[in-house]
N, C-alpha and C positions, 0 to 999 in steps of 0.2 A: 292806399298802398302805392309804392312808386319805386319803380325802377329805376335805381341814380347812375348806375355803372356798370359797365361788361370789362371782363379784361381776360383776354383771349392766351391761351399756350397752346401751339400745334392742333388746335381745332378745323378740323378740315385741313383748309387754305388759311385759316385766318390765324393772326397774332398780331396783338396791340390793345391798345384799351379805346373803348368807346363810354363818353357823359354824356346821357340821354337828357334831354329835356321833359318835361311833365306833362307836355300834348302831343302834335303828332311828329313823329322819326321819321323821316326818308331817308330810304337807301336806292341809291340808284347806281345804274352801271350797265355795261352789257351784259349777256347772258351768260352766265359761268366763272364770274369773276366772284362770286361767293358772299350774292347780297341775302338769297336764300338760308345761305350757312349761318350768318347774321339770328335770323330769327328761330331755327335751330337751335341754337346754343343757349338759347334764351328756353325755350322747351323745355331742353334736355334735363337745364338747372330745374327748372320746376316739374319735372316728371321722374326724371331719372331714365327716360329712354327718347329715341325720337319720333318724331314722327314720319320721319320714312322708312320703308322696308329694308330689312340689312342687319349686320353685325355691327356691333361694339368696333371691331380694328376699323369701321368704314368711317369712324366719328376721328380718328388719328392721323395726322399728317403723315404723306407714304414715307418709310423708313425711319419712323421716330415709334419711342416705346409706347408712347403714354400722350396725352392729352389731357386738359385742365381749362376749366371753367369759371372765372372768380365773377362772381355780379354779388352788387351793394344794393340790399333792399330795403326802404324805409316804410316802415311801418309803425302809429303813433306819435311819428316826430324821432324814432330813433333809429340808424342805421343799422342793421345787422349782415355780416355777408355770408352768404351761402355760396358753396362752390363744388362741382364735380369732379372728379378724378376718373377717367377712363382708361384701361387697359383694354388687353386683346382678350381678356377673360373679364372682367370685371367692371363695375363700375359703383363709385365711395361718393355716397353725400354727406354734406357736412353743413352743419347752419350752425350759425357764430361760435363757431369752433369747436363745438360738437360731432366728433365722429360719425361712422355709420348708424346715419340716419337711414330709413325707411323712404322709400318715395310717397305713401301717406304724409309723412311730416314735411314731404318739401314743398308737394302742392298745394298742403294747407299753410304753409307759408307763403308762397308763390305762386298767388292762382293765376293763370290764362288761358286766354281764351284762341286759338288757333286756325287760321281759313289760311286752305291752299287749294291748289289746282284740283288734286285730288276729291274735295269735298263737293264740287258741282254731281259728283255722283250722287249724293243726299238728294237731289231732285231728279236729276236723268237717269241713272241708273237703275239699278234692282232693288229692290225691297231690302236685300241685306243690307247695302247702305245705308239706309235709311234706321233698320234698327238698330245697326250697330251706330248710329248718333246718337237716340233715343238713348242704349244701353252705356255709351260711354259719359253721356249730358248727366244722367238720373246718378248713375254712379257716383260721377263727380258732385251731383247737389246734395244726394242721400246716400250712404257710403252703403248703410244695409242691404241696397237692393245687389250690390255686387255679389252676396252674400245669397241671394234667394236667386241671382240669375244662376249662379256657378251650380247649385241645386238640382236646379231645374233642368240646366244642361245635362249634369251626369243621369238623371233620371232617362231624361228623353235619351241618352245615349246607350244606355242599359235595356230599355223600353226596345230598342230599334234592334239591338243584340237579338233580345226574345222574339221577334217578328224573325227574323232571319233564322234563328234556330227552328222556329216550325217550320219555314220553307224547307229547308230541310232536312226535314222530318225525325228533329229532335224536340219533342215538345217540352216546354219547361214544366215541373210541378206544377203539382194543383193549385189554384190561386194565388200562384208569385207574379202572372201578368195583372192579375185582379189590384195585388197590392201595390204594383209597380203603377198602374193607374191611378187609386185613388191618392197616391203620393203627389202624381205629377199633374194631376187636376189640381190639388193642393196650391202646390206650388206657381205653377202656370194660372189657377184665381187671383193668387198676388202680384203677379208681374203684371197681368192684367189692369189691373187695379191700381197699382203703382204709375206704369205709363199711361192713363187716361189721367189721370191725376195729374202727373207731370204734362202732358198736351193739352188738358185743360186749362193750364198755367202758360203755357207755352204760347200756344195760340195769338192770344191777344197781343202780347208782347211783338212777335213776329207778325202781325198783320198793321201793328203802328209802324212798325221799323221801315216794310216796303213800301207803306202811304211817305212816310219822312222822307225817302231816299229817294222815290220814284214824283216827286210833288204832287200826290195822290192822283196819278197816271193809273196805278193798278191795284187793284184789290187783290190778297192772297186772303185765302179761308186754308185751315191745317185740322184734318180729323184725323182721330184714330180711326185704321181700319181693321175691324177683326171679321173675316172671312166664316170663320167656323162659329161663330154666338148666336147666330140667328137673330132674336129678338135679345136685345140686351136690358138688364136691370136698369132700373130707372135713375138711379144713382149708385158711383162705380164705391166698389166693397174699399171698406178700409182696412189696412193691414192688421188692426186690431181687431176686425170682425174676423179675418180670415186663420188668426193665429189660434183664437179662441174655435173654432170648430172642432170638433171632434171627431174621430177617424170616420171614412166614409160607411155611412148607413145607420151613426148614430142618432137616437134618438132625440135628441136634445133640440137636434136642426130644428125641429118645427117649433120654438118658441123664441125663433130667430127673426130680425125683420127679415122679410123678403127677398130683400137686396143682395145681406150677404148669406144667405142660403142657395141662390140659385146660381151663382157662379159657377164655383168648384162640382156642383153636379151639372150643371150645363156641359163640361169640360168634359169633365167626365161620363158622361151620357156619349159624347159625341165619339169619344176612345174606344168606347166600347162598339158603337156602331159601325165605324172604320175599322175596326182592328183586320178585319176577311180582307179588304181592299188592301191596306197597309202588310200585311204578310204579303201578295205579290208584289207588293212596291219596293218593299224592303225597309221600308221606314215611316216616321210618324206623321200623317199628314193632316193632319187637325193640331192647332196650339199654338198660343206666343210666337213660337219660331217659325212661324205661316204670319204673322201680320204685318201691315204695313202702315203709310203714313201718308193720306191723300194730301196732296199742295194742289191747289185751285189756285190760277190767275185770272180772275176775270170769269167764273164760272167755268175757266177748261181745264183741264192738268197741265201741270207746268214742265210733268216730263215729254208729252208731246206736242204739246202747241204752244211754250216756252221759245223766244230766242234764247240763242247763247248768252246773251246779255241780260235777259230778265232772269233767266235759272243763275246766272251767278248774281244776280240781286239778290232774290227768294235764298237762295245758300248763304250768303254773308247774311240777312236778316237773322236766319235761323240762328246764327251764330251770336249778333247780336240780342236775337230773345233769350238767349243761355246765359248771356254777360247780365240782362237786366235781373233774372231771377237770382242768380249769383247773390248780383250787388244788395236785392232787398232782403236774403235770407241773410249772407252772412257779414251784411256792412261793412264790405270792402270793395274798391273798384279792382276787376282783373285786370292785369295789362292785354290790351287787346293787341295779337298777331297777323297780320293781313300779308300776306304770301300773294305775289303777281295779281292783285285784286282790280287792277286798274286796268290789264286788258280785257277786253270786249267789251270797254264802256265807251261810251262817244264821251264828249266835253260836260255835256250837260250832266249827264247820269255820275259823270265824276264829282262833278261840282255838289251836285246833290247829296252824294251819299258820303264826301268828308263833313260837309256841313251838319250833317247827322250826326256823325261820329263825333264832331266837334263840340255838337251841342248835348253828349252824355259825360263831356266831361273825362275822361277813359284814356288812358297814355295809351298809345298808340304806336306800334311799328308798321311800317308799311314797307315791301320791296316792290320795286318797280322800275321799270328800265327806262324812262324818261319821268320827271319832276313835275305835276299839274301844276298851271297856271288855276290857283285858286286863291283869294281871301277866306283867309277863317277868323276867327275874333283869341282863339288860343292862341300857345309859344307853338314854334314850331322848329323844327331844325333838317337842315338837308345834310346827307353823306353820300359821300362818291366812292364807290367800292370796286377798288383796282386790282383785279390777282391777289385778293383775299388782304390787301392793305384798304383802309378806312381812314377816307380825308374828311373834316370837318367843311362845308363850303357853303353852309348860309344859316340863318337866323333869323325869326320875325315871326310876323301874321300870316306870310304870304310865300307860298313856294317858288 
């Protein structure tokens, strides 16, 4: 897959067309002159929304109705173009001239993969960050699990309603917190399940990435962390195990292997034991939405004995183990999005980590306010981005 053309209306700051070349893009410029917008607009086609916080009128040039998206994507040797339409209320995808599409059908047209400033939280930050990568990665690999997260939420949402109705002191019916439990043990076995699955897969991927990048300077190791399992099964439940169970307390469980039998009561054992503690808390605090995602650099965590510069290693790797899984599930390369990636790296760590990027092969966008001096063996193309105009101003191997 490959990204041949952008061609911009009232987008932000931007209007004009940009032809990408098939390795890496730079975009350079000062700050604010809408090198960022660039690879925005490139999302947006492939998501239907963006990735920064905000309304729809903030993706439109101030004072104009509407905004428009046109990019050429080849895929099999044939062009097809997909394009967005933005209003102050709306927003219309279209792929090869097909109407309101879904943004389903745009990202499975137009997969990418995305790192910005924001995402150095996936290491330094709170644990939410970190799941919410997990839960947007897995999504994006396996669409069902969006399916058993959104589940899961409303349950845990309902669950936390009923703790606060005892505080005070309207108790719910007999056995509705019983059955609101053994639901969200259910559900919460499979998320479970799912993400060690996916971080199982994950792992390795991202612990090459930061050997590549870093010229095996630093070792990352990536576990799941689950806080509430105690002892966990010795191998994690398949979705197939956990679909097949039967509601809590059935009989059947014990001709189950081991494995997927003791999840979903583990979980639910642990609901039931917390629930006294949880009614003063006000919410659920055992479960999925308690876990996290240890990153070891060198046997330390990388959220506190990390530079600035390694956490934004470990963060782009992580992003590049997402693209490898990608690539071998569903035989295509994503276009890769790299948003200000090149500050807090010194020369070397630059040098190292396009050289990486270079040698997966993966078109490439990159924004950055100055151009490395690197050799890479791919095409390569430079852009100078002016007050949201896009000059073409180099070509080669070589930035």
């Amino acid at each position: 897959m490959l990204l041949r053309q952008a061609t911009f209306h009232r987008f932000r700051n931007l209007d004009g067309t940009v032809e990408f070349c098939p390795g890496i893009n730079f975009f350079t410029g000062r700050n604010g002159q809408g090198k960022s917008n660039v690879l925005e607009s490139i999302f947006v086609g492939a998501h239907g929304r963006s990735f920064r916080a905000g309304k729809l009128v903030d993706l439109i040039k101030f004072g104009e109705p509407s905004a428009l998206v046109d990019l050429v994507v080849c895929r099999d040797e044939a062009d097809t173009p997909v394009s967005v339409t933005i209003t102050p209320s709306e927003r219309k995808l279209s792929i090869g001239g097909r109407t309101d599409c879904d943004a389903a059908e745009a990202m499975d047209w137009l997969r990418v993969i995305f790192f910005g400033p924001e995402d150095l939280d996936i290491v330094k930050g709170a644990p939410a960050a970190r799941r919410e990568f997990l839960d947007r990665a897995i999504s994006a690999h396996y669409p069902p699990y969006a399916t058993t997260l959104k589940t899961y939420n409303k349950l845990l949402r309902e669950r936390n309603q009923l703790l606060r109705d005892i505080a005070a002191r309207r108790p719910p019916p007999g056995g509705l917190m019983e059955a609101y439990e053994a639901e969200l043990a259910k559900s919460g076995a499979l998320l479970f399940s799912q993400r060690t699955r996916y971080v199982g897969e994950l792992a390795p991927a991202a612990t090459t990435a930061v050997r590549e990048h870093t010229g095996g300077r630093l070792g990352l190791d990536v576990r799941y962390a689950c806080a509430w399992a105690g002892q966990l099964p010795e191998k994690p439940v398949s979705p197939e195990d956990i679909q097949a169970l039967p509601p809590a307390g059935g009989a059947a469980r014990d001709a189950m292997p081991p494995a997927s039998r003791i999840t979903p009561d583990l979980l639910e054992s642990r609901l039931v034991s917390a629930r006294g503690a949880d009614v003063s808390l006000g919410r659920t605090s055992v479960g999925p939405h308690t876990d996290d995602l240890d990153l070891d650099l060198n046997g330390k965590p990388a959220r506190f004995f990390g530079s600035q510069g390694e956490q934004r290693q470990v963060a782009v790797s992580l992003k590049l183990a997402q693209l490898a899984l990608w690539r071998n599930k569903f035989r295509v390369n994503p276009v890769l999005l790299l948003d200000d990636v090149m500050s807090e790296l010194d020369p070397e760590r630059q040098r190292l980590l396009l050289h990486a990027i270079d040698g997966w092969r993966v078109q490439t966008l990159i924004s950055t306010t100055s151009k490395p001096d690197v050799v890479v063996e791919g095409s390569v193309c430079v852009f100078e981005v002016e007050e949201g105009r896009i000059r073409h101003v180099g070509q080669g191997n070589s930035t």
